[in-house]
BAMIRO-413075 format. One record per atom (N, C-alpha, C): x negated, y negated, z negated; atom name; residue in three letters. Coordinates in nm, 4 decimals, decimal comma. Layout:
N
> X/Y/Z/CA/ALA
...
***
This chain:
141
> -5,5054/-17,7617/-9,3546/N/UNK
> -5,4538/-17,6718/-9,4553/CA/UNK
> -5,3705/-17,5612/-9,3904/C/UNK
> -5,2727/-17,5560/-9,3138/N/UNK
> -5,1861/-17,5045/-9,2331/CA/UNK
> -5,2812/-17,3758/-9,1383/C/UNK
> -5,3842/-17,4506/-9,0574/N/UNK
> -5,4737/-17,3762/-9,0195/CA/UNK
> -5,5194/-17,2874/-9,0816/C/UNK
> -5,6092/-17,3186/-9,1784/N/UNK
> -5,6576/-17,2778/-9,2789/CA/UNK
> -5,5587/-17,1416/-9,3702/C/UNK
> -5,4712/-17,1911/-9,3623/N/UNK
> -5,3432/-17,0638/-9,4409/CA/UNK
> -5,3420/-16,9599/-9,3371/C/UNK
> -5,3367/-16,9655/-9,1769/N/UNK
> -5,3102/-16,8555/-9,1028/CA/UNK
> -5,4072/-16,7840/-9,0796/C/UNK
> -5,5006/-16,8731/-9,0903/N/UNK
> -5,6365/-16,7634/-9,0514/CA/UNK
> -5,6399/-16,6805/-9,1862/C/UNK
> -5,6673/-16,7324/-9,3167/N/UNK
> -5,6405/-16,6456/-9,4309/CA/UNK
> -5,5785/-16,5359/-9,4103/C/UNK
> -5,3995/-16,5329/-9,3320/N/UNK
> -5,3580/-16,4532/-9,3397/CA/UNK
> -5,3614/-16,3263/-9,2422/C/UNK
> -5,4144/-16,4091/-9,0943/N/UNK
> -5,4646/-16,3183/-9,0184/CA/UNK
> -5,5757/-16,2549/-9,0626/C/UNK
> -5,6724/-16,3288/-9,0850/N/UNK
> -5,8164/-16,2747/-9,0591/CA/UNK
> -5,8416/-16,1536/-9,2111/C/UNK
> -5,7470/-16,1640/-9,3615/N/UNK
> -5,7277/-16,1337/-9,4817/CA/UNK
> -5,6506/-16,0839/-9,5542/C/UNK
> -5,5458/-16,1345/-9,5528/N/UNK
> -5,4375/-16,0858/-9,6198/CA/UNK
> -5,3633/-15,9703/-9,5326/C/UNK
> -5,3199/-15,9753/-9,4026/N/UNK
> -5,2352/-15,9036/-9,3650/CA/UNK
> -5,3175/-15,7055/-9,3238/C/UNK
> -5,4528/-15,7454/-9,3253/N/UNK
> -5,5127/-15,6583/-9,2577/CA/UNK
> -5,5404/-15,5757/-9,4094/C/UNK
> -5,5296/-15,6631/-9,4955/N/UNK
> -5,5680/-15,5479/-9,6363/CA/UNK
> -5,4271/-15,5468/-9,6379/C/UNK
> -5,3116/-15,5500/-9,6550/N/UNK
> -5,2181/-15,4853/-9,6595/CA/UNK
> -5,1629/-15,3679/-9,5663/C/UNK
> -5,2044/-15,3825/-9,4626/N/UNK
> -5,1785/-15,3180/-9,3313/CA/UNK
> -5,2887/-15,1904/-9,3827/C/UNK
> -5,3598/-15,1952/-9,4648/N/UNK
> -5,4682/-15,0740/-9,5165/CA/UNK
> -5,3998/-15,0790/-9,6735/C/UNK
> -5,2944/-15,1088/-9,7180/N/UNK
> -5,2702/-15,0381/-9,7608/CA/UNK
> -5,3153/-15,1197/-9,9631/C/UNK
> -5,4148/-15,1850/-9,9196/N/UNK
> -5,4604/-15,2390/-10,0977/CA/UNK
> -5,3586/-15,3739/-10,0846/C/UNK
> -5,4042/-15,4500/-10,2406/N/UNK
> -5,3243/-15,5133/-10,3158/CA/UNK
> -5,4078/-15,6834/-10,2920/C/UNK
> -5,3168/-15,7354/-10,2569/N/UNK
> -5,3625/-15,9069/-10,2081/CA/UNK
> -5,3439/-15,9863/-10,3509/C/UNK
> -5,4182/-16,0212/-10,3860/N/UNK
> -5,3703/-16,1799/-10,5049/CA/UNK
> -5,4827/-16,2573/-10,4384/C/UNK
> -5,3804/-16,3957/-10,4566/N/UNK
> -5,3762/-16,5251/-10,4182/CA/UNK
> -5,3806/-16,6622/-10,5530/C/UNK
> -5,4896/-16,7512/-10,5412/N/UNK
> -5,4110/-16,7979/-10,6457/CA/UNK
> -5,3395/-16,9343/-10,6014/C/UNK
> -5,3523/-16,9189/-10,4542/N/UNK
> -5,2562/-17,0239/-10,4330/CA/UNK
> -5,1801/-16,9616/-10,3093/C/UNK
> -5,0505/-17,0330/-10,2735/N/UNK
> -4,9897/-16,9695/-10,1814/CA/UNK
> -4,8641/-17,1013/-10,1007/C/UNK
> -4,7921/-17,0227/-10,0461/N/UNK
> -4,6954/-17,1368/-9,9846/CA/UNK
> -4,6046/-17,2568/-10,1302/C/UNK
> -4,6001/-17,1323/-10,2082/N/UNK
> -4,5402/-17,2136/-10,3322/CA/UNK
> -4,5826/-17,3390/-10,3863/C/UNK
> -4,7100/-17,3232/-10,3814/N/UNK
> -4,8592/-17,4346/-10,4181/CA/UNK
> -4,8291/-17,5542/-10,3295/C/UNK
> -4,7943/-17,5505/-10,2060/N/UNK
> -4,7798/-17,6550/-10,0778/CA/UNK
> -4,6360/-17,7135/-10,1019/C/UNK
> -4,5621/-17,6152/-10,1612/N/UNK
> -4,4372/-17,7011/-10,1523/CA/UNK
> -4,3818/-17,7812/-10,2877/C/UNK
> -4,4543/-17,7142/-10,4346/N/UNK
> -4,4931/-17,7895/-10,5426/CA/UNK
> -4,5997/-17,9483/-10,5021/C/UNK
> -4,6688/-17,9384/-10,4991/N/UNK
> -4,7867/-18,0344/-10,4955/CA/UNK
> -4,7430/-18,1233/-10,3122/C/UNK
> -4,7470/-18,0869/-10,2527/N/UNK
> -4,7066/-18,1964/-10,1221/CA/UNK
> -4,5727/-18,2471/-10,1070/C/UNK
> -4,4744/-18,1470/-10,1374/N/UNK
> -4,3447/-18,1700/-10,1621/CA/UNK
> -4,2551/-18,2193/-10,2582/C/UNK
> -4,2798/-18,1415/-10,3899/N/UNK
> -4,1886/-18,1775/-10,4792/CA/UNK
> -4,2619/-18,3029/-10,5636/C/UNK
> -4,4524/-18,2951/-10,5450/N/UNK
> -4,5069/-18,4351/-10,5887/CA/UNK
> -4,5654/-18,5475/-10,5085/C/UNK
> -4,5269/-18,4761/-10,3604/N/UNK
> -4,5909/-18,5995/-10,2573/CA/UNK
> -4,4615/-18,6750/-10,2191/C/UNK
> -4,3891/-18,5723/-10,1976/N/UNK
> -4,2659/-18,6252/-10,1144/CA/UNK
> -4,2198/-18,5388/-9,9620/C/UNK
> -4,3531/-18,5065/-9,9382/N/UNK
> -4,3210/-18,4501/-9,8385/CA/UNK
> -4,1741/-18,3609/-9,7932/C/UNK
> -4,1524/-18,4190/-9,7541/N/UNK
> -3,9456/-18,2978/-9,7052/CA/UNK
> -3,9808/-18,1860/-9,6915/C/UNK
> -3,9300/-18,1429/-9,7497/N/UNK
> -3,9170/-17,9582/-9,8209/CA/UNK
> -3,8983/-17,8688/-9,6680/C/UNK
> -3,7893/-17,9412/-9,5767/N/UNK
> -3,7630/-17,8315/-9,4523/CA/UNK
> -3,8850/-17,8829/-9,3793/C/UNK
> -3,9614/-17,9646/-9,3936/N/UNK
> -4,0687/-17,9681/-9,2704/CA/UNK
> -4,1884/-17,8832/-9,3227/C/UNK
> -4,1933/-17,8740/-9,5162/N/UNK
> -4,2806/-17,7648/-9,4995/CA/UNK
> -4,2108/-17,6897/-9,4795/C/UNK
> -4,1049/-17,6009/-9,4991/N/UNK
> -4,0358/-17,4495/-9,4534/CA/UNK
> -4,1096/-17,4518/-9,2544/C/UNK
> -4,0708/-17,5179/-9,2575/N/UNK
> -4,0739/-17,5213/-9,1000/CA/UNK
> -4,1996/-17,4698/-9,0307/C/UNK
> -4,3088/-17,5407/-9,1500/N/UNK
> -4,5019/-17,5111/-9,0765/CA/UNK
> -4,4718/-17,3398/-9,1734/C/UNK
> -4,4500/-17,3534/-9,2768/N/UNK
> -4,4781/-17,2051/-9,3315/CA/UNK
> -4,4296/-17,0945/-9,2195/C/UNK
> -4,2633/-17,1435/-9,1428/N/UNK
> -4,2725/-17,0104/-9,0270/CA/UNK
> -4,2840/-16,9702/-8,9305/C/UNK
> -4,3803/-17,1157/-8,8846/N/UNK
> -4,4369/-17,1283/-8,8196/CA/UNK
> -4,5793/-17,0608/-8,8006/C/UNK
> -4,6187/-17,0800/-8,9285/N/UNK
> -4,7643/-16,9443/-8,9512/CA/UNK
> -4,7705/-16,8457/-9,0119/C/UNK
> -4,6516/-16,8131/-9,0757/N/UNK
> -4,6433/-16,6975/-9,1450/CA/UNK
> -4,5089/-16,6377/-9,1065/C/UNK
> -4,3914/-16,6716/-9,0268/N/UNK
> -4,3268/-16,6040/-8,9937/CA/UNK
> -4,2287/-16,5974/-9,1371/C/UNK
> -4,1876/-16,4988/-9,1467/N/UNK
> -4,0538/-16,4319/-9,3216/CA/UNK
> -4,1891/-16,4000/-9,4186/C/UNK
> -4,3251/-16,4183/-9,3984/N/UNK
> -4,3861/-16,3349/-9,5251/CA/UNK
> -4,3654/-16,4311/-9,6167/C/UNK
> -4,3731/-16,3436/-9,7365/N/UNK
> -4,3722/-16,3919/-9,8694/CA/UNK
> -4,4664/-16,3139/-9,9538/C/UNK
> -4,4787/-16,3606/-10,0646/N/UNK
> -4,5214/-16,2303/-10,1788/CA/UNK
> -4,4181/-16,1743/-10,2298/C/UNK
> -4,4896/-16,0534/-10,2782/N/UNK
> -4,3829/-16,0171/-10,3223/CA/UNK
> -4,3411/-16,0314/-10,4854/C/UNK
> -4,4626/-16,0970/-10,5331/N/UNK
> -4,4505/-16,1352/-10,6726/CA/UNK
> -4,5081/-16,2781/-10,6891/C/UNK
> -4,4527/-16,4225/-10,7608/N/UNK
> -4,5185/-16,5058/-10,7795/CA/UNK
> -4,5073/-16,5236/-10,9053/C/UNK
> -4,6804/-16,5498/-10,9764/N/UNK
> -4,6532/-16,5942/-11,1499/CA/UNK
> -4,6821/-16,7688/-11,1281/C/UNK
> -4,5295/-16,8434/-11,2318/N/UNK
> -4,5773/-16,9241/-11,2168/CA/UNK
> -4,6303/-16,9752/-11,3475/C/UNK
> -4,7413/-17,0307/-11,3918/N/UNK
> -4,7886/-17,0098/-11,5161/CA/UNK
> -4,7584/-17,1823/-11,5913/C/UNK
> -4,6809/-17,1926/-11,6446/N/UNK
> -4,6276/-17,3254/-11,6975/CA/UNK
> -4,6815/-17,3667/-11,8120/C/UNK
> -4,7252/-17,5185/-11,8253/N/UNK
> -4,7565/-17,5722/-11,9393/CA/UNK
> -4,6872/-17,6677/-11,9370/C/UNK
> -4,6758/-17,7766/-12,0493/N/UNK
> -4,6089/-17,9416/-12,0258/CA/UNK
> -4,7529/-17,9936/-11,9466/C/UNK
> -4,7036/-18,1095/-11,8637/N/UNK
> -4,7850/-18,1969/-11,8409/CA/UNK
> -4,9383/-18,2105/-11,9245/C/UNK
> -4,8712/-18,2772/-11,9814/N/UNK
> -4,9942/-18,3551/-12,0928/CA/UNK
> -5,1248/-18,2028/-12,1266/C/UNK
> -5,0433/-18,0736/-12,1432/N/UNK
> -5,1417/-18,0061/-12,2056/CA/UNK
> -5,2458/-17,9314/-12,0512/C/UNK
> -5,1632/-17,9843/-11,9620/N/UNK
> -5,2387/-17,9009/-11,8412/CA/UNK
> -5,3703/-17,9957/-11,8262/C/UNK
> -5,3076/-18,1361/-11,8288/N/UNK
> -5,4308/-18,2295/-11,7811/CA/UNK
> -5,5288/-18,1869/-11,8872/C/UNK
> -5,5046/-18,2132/-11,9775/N/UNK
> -5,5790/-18,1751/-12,1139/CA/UNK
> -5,6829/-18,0700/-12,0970/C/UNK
> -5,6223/-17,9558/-12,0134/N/UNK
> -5,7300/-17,8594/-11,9373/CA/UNK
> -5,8347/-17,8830/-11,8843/C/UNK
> -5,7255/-17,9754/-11,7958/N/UNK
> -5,8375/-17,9873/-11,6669/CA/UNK
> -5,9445/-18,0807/-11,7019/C/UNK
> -5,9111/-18,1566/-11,7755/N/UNK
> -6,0211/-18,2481/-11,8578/CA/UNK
> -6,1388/-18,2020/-11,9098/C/UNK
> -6,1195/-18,0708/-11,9879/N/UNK
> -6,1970/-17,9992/-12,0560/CA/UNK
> -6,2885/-17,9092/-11,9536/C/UNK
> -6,2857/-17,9071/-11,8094/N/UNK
> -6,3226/-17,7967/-11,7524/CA/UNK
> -6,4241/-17,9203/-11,6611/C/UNK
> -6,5805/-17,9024/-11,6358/N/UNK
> -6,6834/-17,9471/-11,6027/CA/UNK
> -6,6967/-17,9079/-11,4900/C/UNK
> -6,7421/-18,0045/-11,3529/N/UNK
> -6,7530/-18,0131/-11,2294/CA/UNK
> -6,6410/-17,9655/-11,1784/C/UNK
> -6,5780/-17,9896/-11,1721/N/UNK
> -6,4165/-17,8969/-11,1185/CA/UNK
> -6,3601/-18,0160/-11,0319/C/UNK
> -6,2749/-18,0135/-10,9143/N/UNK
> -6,2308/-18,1042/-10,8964/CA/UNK
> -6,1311/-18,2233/-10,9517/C/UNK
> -6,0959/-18,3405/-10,8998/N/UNK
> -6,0559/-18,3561/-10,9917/CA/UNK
> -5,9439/-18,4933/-10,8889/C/UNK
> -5,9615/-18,4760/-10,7859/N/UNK
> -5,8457/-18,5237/-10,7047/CA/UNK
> -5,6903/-18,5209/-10,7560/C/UNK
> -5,6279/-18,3837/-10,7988/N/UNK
> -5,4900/-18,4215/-10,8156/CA/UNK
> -5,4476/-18,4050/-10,9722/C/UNK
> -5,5791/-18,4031/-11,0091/N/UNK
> -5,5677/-18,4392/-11,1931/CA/UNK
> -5,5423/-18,6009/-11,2158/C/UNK
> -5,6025/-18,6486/-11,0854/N/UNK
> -5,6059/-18,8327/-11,1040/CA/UNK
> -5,4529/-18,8999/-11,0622/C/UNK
> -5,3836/-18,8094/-11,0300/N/UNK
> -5,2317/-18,8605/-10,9816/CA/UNK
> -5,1684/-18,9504/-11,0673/C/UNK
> -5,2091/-18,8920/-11,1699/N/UNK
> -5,0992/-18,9208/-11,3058/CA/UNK
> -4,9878/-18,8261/-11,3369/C/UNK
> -4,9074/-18,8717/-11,4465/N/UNK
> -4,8703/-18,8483/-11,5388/CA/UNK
> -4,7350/-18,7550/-11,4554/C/UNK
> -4,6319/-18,8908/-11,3722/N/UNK
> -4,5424/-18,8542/-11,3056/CA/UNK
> -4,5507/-18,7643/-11,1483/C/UNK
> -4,6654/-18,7877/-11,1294/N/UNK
> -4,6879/-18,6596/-11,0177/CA/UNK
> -4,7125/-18,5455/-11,0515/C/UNK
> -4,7530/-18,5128/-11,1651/N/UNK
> -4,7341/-18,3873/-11,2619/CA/UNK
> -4,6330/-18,3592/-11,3032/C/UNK
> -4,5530/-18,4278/-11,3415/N/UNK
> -4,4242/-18,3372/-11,3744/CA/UNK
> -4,3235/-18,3238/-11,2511/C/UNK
> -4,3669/-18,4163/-11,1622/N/UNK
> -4,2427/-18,3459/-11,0245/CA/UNK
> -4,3160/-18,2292/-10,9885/C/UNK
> -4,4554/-18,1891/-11,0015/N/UNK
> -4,5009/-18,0629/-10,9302/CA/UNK
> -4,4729/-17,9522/-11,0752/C/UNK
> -4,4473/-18,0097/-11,1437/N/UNK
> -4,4124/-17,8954/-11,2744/CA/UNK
> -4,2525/-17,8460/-11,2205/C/UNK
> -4,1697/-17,9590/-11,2218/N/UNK
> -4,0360/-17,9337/-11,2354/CA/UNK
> -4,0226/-17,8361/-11,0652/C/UNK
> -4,1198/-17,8682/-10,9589/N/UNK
> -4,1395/-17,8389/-10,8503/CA/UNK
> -4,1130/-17,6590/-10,8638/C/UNK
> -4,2339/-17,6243/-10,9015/N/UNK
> -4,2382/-17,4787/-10,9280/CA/UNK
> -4,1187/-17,3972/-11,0299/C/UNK
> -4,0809/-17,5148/-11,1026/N/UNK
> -3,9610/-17,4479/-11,2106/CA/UNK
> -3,8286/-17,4102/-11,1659/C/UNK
> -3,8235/-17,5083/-11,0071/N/UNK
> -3,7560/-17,4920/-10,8995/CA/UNK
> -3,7102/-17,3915/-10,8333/C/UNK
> -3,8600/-17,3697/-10,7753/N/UNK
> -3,8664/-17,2455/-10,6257/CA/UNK
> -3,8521/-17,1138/-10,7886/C/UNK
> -3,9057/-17,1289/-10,8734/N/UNK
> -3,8234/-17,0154/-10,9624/CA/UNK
> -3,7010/-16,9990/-10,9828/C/UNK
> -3,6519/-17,0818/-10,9893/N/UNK
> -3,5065/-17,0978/-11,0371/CA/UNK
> -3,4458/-17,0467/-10,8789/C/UNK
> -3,4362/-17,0611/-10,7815/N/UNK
> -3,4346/-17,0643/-10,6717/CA/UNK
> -3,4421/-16,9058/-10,6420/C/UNK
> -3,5530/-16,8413/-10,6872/N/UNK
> -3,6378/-16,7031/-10,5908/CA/UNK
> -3,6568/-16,6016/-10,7897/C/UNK
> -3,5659/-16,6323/-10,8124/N/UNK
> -3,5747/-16,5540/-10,9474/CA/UNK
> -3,6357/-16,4021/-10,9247/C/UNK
> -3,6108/-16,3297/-10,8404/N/UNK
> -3,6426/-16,2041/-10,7490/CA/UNK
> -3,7626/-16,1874/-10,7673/C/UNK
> -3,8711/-16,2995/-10,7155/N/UNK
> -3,9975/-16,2907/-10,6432/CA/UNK
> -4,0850/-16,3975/-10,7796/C/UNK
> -4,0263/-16,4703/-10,8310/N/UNK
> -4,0906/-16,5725/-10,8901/CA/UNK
> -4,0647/-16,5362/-11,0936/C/UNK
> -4,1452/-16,5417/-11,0975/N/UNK
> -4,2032/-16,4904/-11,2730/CA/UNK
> -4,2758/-16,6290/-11,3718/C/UNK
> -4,1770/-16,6997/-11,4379/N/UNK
> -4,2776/-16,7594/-11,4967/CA/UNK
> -4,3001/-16,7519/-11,6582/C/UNK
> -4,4471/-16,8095/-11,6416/N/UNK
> -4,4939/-16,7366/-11,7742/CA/UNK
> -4,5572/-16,8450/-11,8670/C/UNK
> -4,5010/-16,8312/-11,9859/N/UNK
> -4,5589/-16,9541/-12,0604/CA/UNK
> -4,6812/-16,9526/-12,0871/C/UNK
> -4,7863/-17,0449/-12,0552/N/UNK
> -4,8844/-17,0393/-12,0358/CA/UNK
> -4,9375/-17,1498/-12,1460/C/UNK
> -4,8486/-17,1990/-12,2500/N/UNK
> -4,9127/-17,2488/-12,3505/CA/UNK
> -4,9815/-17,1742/-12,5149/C/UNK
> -4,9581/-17,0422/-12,4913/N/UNK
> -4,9997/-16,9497/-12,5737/CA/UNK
> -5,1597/-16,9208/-12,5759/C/UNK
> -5,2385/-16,8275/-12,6205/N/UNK
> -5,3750/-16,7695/-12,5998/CA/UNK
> -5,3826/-16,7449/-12,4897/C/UNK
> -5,4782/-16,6933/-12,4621/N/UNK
> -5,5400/-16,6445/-12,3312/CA/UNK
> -5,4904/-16,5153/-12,3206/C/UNK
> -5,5082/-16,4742/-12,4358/N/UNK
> -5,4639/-16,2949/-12,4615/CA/UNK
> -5,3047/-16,2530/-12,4100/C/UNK
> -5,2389/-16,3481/-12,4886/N/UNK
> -5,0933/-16,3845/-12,4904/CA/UNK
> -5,0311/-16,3427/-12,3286/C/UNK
> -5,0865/-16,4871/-12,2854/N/UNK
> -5,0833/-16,5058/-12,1518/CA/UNK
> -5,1112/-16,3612/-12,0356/C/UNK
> -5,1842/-16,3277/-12,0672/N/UNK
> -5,2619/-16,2029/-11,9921/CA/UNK
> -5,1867/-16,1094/-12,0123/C/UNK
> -5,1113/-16,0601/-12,1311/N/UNK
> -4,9908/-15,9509/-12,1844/CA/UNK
> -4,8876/-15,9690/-12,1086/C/UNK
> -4,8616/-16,0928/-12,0769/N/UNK
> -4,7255/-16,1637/-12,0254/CA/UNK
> -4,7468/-16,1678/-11,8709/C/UNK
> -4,8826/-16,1863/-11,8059/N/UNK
> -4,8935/-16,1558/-11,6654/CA/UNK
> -4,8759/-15,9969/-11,6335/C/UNK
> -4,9573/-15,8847/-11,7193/N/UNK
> -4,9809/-15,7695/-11,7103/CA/UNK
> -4,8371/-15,6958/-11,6635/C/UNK
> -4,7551/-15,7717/-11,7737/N/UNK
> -4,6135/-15,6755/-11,7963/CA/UNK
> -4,5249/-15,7392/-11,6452/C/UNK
> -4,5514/-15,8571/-11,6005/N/UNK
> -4,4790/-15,9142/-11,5452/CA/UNK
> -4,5060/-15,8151/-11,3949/C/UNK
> -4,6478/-15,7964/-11,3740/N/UNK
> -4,6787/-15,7290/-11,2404/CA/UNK
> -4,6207/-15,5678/-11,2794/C/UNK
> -4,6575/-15,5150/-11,4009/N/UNK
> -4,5895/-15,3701/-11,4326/CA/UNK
> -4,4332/-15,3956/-11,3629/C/UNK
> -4,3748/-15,4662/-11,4254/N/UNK
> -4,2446/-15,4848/-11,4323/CA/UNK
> -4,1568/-15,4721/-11,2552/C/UNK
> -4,2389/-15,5799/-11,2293/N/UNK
> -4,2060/-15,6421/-11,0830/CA/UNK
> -4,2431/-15,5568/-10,9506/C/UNK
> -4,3616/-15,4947/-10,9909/N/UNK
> -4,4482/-15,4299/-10,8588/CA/UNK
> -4,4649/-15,3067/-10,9041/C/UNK
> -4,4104/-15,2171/-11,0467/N/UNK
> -4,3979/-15,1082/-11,0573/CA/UNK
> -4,5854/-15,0271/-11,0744/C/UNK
> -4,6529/-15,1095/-11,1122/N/UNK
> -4,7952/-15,1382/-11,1380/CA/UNK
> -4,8651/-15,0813/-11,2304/C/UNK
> -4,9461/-15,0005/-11,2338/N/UNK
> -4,9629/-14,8999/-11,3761/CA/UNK
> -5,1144/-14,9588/-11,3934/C/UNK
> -5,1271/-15,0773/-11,4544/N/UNK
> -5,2180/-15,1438/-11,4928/CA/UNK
> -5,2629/-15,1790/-11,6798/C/UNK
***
């Protein structure tokens, strides 16, 4: 995974920024330290540690984090055909430490981190991302 993140950022991310266009991700360091950390266990400074280790200070400069309760996310993922389905099988309580996880590094990175209730429409939701990148990244979208 670690691997896998630097080459992304070498071989992808940094070179379209370095030209100048716009990177989205839908997963990122935040994703590793929700889901391995705040629901594996994994110690938070040993991921800090691999993140600057391959990425050095980068960050984004905007993260949405898109929140549901538990119950209604699985509920998703249930509904969605051939999809994986590895960390839908955790259960109940490894979902909400990776919920409370991300509610975290927000609470934490208020600056950089946007979250958006994501139990509304689709439409809803999409108004509430739109304004959030207008807002944040000065974005005339």
């Amino acid at each position: 995974m670690v691997a896998a993140r630097r080459r992304h950022l070498v071989e992808t991310v940094w070179p379209a920024l370095d030209a100048g266009r716009w990177v989205a991700c839908d997963r990122f360091a935040d994703s590793t330290v929700a889901y391995q950390g705040y629901g594996g266990g994994v110690p938070l400074d040993r991921l800090a540690d691999l993140h600057r280790l391959i990425a050095k200070d980068f960050a984004p400069d905007l993260t949405l984090i898109l929140d549901v309760p538990v119950e209604a996310g699985l509920a998703r993922a249930a509904k969605r055909k051939g999809g994986e389905n590895r960390f839908e099988s955790k259960g109940r309580e490894f979902h909400e430490r990776v919920r409370q996880g991300f509610l975290e590094i927000a609470r934490r990175e208020p600056q950089r981190c946007v979250v958006i209730d994501a139990t509304h429409d689709a439409g809803v939701v999409d108004a509430a991302i739109f304004a959030a990148v207008r807002e944040h990244l000065g974005a005339r979208i």
